[in-house]
MDAnalysis code that builds the backbone (N, CA, C; Angstrom):
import MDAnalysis as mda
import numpy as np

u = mda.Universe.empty(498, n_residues=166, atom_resindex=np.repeat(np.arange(166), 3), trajectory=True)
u.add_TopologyAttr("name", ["N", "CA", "C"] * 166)
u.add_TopologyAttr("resid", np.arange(1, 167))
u.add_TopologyAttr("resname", ["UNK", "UNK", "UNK", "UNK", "UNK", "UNK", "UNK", "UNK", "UNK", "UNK", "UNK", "UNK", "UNK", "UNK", "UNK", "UNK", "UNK", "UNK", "UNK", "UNK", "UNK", "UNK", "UNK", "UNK", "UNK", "UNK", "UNK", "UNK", "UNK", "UNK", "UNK", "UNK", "UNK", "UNK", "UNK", "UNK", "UNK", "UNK", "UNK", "UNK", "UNK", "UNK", "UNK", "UNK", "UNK", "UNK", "UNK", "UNK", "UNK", "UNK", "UNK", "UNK", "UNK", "UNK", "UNK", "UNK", "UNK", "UNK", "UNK", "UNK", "UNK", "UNK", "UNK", "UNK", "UNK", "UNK", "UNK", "UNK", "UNK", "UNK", "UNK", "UNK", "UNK", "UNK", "UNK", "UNK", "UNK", "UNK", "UNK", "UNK", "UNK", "UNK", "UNK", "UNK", "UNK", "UNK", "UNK", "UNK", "UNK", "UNK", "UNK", "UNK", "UNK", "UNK", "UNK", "UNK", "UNK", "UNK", "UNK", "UNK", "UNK", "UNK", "UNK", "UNK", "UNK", "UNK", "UNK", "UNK", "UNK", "UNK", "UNK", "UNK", "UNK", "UNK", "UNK", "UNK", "UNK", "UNK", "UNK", "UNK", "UNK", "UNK", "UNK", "UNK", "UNK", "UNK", "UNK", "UNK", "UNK", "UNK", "UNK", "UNK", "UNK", "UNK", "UNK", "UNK", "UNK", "UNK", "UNK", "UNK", "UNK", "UNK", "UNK", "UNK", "UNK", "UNK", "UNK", "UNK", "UNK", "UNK", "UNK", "UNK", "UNK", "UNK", "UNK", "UNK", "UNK", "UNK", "UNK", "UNK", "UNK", "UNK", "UNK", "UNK", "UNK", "UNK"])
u.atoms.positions = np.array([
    [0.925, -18.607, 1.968],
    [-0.040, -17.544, 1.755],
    [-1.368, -18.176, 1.357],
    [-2.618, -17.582, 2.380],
    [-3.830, -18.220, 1.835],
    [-4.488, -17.574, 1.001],
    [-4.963, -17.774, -0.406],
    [-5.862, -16.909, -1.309],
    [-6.813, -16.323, -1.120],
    [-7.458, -16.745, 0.433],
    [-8.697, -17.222, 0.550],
    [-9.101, -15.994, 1.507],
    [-8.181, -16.293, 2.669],
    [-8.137, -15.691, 4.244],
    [-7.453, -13.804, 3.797],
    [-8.666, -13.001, 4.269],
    [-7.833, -11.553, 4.284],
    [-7.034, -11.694, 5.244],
    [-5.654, -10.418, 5.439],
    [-4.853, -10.334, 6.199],
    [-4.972, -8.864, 6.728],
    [-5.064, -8.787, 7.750],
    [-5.091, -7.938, 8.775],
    [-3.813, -7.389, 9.575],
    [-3.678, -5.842, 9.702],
    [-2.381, -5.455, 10.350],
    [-3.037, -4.276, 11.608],
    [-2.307, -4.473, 12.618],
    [-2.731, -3.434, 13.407],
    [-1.857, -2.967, 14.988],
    [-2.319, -2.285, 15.419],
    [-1.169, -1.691, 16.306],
    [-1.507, -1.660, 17.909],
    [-1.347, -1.901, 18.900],
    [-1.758, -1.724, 20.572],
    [-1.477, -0.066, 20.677],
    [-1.206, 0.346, 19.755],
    [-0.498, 1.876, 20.816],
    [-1.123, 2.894, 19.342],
    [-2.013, 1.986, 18.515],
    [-2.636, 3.173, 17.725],
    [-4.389, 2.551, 17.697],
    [-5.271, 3.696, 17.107],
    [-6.381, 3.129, 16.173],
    [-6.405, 2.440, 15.177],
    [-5.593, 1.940, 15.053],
    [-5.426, 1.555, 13.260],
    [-5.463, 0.200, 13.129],
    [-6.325, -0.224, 12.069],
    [-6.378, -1.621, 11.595],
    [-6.424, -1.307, 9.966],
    [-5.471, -2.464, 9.556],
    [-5.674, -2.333, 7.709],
    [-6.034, -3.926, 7.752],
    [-6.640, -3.743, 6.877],
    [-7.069, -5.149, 6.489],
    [-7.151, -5.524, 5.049],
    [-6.365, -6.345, 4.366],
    [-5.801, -6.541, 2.894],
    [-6.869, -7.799, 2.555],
    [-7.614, -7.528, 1.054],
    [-8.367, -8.471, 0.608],
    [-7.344, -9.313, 0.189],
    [-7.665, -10.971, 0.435],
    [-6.575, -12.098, -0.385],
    [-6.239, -11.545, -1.798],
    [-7.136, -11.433, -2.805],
    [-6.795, -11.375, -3.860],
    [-5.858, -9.363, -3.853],
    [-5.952, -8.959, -3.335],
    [-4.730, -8.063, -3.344],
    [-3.745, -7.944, -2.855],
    [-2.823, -9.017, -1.758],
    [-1.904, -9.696, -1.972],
    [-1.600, -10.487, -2.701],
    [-2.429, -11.775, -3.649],
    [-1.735, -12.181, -4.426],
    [-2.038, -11.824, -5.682],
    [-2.410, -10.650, -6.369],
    [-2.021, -9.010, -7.327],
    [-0.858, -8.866, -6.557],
    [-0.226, -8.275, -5.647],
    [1.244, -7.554, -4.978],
    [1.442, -8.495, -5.767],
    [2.074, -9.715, -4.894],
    [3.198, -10.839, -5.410],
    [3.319, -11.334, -6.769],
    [2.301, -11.656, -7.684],
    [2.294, -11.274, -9.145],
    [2.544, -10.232, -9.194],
    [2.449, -9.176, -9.335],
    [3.186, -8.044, -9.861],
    [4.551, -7.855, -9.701],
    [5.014, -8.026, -8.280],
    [6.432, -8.541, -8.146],
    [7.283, -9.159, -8.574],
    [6.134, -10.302, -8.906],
    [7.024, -11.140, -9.476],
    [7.562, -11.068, -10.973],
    [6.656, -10.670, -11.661],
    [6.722, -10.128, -13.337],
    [7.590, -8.969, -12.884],
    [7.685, -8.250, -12.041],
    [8.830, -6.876, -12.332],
    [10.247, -7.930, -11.963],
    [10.842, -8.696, -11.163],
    [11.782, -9.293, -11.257],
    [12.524, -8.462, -10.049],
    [13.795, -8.259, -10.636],
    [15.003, -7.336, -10.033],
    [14.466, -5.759, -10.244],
    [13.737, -5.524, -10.401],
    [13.079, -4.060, -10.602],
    [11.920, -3.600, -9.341],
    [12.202, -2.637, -8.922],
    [10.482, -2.026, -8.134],
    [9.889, -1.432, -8.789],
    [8.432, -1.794, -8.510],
    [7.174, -1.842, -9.272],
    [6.323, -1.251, -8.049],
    [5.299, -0.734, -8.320],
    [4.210, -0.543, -7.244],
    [3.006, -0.027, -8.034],
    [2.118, 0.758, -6.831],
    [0.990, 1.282, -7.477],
    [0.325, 2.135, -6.298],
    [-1.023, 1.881, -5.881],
    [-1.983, 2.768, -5.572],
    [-2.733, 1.663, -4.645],
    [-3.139, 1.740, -3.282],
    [-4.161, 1.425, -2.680],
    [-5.264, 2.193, -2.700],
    [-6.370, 1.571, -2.625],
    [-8.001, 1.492, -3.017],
    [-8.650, 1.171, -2.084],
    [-9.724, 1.499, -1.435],
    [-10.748, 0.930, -0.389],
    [-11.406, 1.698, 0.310],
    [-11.559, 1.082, 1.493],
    [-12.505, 2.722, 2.106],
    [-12.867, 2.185, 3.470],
    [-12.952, 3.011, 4.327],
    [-13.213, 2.924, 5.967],
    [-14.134, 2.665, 7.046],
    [-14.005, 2.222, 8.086],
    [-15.186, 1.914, 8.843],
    [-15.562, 3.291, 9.041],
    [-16.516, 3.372, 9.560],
    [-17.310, 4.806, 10.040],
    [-16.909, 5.260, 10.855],
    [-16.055, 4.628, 11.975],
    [-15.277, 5.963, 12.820],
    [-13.508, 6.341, 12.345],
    [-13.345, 5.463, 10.988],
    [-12.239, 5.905, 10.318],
    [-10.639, 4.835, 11.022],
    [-11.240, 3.638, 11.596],
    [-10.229, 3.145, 12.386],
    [-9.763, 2.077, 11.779],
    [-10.610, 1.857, 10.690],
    [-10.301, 0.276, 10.270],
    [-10.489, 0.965, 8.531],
    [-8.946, 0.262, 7.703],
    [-9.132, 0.694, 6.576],
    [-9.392, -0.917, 5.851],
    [-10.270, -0.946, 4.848],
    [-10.391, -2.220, 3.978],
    [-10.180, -1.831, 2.935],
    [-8.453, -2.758, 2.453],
    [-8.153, -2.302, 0.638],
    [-8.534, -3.793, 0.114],
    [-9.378, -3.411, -0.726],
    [-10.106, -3.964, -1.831],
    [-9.532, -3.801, -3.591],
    [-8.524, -3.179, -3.344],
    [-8.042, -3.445, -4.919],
    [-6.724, -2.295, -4.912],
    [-5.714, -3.014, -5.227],
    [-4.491, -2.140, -5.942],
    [-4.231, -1.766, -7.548],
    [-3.623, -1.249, -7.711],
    [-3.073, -0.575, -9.194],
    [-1.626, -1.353, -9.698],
    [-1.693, -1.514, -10.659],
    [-0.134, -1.890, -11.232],
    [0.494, -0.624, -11.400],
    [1.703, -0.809, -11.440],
    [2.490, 0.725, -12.085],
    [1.811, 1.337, -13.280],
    [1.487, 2.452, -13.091],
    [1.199, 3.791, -14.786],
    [2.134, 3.293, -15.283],
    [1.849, 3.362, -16.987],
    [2.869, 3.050, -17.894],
    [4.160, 4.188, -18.047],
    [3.493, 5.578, -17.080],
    [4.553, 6.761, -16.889],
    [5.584, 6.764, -16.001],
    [5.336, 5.379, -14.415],
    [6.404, 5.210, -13.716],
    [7.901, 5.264, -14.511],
    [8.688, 5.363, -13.320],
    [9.734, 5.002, -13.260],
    [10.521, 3.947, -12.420],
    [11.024, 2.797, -13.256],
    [11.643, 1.754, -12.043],
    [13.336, 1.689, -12.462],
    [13.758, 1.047, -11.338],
    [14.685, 0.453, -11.631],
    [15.022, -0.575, -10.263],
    [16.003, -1.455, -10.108],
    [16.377, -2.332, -9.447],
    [16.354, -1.363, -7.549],
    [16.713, -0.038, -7.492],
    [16.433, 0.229, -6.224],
    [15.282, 1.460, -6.716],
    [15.038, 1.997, -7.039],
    [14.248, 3.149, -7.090],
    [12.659, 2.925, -7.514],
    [11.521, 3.326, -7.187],
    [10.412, 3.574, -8.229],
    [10.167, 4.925, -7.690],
    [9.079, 5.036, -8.941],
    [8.777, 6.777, -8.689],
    [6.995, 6.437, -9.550],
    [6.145, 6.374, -8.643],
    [4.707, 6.098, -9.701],
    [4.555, 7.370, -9.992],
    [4.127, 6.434, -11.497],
    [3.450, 7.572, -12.474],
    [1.498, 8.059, -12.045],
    [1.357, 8.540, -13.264],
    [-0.550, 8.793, -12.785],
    [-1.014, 8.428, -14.129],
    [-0.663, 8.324, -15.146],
    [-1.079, 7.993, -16.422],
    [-2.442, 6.955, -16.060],
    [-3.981, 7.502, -16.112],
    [-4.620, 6.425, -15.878],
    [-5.800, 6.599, -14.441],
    [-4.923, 7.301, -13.551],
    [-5.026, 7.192, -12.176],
    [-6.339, 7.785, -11.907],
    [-6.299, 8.941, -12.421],
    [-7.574, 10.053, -12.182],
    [-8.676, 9.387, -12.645],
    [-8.762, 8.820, -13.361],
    [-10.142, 8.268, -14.190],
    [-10.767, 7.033, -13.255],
    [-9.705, 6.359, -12.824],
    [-9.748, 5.252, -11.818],
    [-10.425, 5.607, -10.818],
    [-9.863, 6.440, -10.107],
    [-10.007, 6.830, -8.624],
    [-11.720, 7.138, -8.962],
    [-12.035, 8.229, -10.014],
    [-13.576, 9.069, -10.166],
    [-14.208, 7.679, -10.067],
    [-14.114, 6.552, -10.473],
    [-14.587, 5.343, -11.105],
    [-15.156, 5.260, -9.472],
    [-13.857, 4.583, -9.068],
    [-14.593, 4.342, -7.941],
    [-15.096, 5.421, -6.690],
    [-14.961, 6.208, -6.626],
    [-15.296, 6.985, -6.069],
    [-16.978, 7.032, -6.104],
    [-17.180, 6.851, -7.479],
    [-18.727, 6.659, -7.248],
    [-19.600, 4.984, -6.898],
    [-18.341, 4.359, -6.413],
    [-18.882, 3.411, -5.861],
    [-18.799, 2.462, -4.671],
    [-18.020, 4.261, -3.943],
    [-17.457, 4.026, -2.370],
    [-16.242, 3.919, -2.143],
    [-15.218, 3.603, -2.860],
    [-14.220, 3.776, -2.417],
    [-13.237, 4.620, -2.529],
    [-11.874, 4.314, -2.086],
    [-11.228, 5.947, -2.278],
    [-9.737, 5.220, -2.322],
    [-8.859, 6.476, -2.794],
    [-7.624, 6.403, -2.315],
    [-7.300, 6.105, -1.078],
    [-6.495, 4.854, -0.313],
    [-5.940, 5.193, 0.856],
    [-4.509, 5.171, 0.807],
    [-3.571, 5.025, -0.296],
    [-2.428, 4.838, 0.098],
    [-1.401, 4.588, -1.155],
    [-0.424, 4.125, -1.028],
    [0.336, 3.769, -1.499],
    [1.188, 1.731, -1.649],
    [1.446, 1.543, -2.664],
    [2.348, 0.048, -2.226],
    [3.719, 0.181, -3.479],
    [4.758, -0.843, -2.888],
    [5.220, -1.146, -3.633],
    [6.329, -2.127, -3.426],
    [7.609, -2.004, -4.044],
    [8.040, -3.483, -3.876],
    [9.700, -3.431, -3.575],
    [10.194, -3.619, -3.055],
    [11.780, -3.810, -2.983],
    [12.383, -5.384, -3.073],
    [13.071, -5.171, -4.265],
    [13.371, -6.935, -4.271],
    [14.218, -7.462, -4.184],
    [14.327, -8.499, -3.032],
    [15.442, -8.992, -2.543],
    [15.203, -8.653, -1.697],
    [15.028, -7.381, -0.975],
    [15.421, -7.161, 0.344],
    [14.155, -6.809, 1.586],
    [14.316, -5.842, 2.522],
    [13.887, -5.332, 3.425],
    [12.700, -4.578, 2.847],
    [11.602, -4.806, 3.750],
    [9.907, -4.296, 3.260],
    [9.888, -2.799, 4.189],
    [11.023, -2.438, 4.563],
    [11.380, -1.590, 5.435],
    [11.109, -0.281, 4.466],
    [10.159, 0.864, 4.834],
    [10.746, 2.150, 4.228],
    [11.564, 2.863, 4.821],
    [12.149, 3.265, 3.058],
    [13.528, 4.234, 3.224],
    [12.838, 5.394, 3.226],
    [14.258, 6.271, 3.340],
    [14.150, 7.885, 3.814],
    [13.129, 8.458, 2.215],
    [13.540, 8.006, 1.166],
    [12.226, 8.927, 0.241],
    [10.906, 8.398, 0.493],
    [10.771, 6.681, 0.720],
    [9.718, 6.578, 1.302],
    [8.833, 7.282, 2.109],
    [9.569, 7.756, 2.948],
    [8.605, 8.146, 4.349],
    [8.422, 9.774, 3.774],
    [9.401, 9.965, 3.341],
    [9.399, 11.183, 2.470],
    [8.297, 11.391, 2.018],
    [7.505, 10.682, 0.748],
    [6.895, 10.639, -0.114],
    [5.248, 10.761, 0.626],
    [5.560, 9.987, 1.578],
    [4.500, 9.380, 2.354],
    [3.644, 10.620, 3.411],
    [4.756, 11.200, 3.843],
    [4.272, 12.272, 4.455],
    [4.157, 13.782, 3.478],
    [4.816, 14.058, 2.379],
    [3.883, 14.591, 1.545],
    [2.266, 14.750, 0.836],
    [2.185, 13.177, 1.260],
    [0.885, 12.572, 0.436],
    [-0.245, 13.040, 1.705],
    [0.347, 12.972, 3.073],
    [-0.956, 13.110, 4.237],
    [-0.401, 14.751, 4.457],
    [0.078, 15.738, 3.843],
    [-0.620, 16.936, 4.222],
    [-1.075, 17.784, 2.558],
    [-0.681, 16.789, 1.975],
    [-1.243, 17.430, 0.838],
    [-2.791, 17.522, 0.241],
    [-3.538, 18.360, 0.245],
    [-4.760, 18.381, 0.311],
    [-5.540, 17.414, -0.904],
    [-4.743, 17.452, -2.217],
    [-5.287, 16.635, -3.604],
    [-5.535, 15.763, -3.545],
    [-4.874, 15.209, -2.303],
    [-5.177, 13.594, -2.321],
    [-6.092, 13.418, -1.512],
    [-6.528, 14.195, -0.536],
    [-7.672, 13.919, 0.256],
    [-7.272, 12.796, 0.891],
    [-6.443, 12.106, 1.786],
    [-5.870, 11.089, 2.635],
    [-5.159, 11.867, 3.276],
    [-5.619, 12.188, 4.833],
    [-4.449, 12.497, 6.019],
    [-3.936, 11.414, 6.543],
    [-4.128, 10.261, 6.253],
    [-3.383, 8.979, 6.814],
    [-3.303, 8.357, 5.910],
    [-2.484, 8.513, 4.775],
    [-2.071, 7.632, 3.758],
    [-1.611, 6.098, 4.517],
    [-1.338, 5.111, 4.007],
    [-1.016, 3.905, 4.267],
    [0.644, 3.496, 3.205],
    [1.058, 2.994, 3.982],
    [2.123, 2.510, 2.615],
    [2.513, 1.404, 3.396],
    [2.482, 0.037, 1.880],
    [2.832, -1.349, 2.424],
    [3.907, -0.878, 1.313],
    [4.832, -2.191, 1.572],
    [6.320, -2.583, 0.915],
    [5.842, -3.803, 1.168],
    [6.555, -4.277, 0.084],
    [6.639, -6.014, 0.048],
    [8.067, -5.916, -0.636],
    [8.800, -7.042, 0.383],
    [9.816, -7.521, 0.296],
    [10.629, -8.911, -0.015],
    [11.668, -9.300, 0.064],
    [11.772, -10.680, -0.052],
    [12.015, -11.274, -1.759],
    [11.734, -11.897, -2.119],
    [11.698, -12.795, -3.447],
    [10.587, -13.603, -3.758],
    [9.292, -12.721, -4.337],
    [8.053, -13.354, -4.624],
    [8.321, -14.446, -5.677],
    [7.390, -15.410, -5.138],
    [6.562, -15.825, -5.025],
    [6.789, -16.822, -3.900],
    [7.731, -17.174, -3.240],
    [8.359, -18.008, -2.584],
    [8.975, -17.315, -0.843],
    [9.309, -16.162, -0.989],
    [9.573, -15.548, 0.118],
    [8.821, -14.560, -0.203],
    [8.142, -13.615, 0.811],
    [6.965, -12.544, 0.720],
    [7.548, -11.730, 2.067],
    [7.564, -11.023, 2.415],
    [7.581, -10.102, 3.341],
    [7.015, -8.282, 3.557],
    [6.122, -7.921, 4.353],
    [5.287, -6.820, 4.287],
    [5.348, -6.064, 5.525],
    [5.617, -4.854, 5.206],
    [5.387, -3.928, 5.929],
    [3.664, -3.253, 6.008],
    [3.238, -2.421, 6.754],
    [2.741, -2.006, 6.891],
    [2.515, -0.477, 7.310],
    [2.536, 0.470, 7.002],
    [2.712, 1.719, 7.827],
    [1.550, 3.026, 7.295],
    [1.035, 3.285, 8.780],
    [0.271, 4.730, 8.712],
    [1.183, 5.845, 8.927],
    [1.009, 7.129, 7.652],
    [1.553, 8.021, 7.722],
    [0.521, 9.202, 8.599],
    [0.255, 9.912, 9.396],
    [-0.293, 10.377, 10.530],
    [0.477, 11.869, 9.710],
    [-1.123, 13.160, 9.592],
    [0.017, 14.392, 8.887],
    [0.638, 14.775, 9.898],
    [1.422, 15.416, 9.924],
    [1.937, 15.800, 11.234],
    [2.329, 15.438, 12.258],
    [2.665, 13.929, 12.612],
    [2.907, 13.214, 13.818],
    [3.527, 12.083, 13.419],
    [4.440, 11.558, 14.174],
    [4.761, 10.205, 14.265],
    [4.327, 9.352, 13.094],
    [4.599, 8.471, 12.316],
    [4.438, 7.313, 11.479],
    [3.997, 6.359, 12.224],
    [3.276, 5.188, 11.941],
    [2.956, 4.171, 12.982],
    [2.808, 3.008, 12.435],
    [3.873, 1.896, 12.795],
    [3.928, 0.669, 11.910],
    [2.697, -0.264, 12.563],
    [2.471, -1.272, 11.989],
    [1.245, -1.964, 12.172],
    [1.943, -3.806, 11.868],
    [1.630, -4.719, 12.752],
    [2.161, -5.225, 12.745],
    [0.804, -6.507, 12.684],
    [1.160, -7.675, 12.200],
    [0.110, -8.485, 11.196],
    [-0.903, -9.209, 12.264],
    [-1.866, -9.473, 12.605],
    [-3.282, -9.926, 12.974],
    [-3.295, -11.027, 12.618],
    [-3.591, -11.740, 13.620],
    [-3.317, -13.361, 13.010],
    [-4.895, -14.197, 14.025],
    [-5.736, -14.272, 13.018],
    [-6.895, -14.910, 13.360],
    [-7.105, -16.247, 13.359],
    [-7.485, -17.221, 15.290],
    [-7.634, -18.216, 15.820],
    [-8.232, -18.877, 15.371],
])
């Protein structure tokens, strides 16, 4: 993993490009790594090109101290969240999404995942019809593995698969 180099995910059969600042992958994998055998997550942050095709996250959230984890489950809390978001909001950026962590295994979302995910893009509060949700998988700091996925309200999910610059 380079500290340095953003990482980019994107799709042939959608609009969609995400593009992850270095230092908010290695925030994920520290955070991962301090939760251990537990899932942990938080909140993606950033904000869009002008025709809405390309998302740039620029900063994640650790878990609210109100989550709930355990070895398969999280459930984020908001303790915190609202004040955050206004923060930046007045300085361009926004909610786009969701992250979090499954450890040991598959960066794959499960059925509450997608669940969760497509609640979040027709629900109006959040103001995101295309929420984002990464998973990171594997055994940080040493094995890393990431999903990527646009939740679309109403349509199809659309995985995004990693950009690898020559």
């Amino acid at each position: 993993m380079n500290d340095s180099v953003p990482l980019s995910f994107s799709s042939p059969s959608a609009p969609y490009t995400v593009t992850l600042e270095a230092t908010v992958l290695s925030k994920m994998v520290s955070d991962c790594t301090r939760a251990g055998a537990h899932e942990t997550g938080g909140i993606l942050i950033g904000n869009y090109s002008s025709d809405g095709s390309i998302a740039l996250i620029s900063e994640i959230t650790s878990h609210p101290k109100d989550s709930i984890s355990s070895s398969v489950t999280f459930q984020r809390g908001i303790i915190g969240l609202k004040e955050l978001l206004a923060a930046r909001w007045d300085e361009g950026f926004h909610y786009v999404g969701e992250w979090h962590y499954h450890p040991g295994g598959s960066p794959e979302p499960s059925g509450p995942d997608i669940h969760a995910m497509r609640s979040i893009a027709t629900n109006a509060k959040y103001s995101c019809r295309e929420p984002i949700l990464i998973i990171l998988g594997g055994r940080p700091p040493r094995e890393v593995k990431l999903s990527v996925t646009v939740f679309q309200a109403n349509r199809p999910s659309v995985r995004l698969n990693p950009f690898y610059y020559l």
